[in-house]
C-alpha positions as CSV (number, residue, x, y, z in Angstrom):
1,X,4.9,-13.2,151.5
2,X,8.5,-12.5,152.1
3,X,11.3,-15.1,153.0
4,X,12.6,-14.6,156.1
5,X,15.8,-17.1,155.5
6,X,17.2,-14.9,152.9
7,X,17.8,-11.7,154.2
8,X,20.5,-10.2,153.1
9,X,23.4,-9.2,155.4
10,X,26.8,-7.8,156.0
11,X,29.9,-9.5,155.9
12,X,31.6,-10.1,159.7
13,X,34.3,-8.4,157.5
14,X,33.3,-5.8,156.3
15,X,31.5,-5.0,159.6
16,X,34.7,-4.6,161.3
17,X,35.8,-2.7,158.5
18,X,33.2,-0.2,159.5
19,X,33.9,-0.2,163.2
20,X,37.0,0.7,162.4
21,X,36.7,3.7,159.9
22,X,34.1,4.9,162.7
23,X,36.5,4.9,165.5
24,X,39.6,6.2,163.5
25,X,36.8,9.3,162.6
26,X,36.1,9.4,165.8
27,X,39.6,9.9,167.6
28,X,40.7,12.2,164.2
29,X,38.8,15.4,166.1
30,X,40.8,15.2,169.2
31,X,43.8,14.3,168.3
32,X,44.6,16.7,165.5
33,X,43.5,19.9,167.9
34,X,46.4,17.8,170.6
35,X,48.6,17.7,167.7
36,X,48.1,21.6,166.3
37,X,48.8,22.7,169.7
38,X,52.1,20.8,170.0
39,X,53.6,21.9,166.7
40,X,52.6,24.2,163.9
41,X,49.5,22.8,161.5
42,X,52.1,22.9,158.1
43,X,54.4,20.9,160.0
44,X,51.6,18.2,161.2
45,X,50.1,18.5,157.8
46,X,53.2,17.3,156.5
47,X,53.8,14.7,158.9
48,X,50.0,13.5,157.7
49,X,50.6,13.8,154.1
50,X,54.4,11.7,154.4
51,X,52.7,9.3,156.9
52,X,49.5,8.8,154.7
53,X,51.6,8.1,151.3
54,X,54.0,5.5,153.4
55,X,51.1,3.8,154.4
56,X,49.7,3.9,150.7
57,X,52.8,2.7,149.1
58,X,53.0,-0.1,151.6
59,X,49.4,-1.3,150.9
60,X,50.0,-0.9,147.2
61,X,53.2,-3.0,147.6
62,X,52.0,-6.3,149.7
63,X,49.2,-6.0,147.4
64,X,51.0,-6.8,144.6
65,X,49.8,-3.4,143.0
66,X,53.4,-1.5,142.9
């Protein structure tokens, strides 16, 4: 017979962490087909890849990693 009392589950963290990377997949469809027809793709690309590395670097930095 199995405990009940010691199932395991997730962390409230890590839950929200989840939510999160669901929604930001979620909105990443629409908004890069707004984006492309705004401006050309190399140019949105490249405003990904710059944006992406800032955020990166910053993360890296308060984290004590840099």
């Amino acid at each position: 017979m199995r405990d009940t009392g010691s199932a395991h589950t997730f962390p409230p963290t890590l839950i929200w962490l989840l939510i999160g990377l669901t929604l930001g997949w979620g909105f990443n469809w629409p908004m890069m087909k707004l984006a492309v027809t705004e401006m050309a793709p190399m140019r949105f690309r490249t405003l990904c890849l710059v944006a992406g590395a800032a955020g990166l670097f910053a993360m890296a930095r308060t984290g004590g990693s840099a």
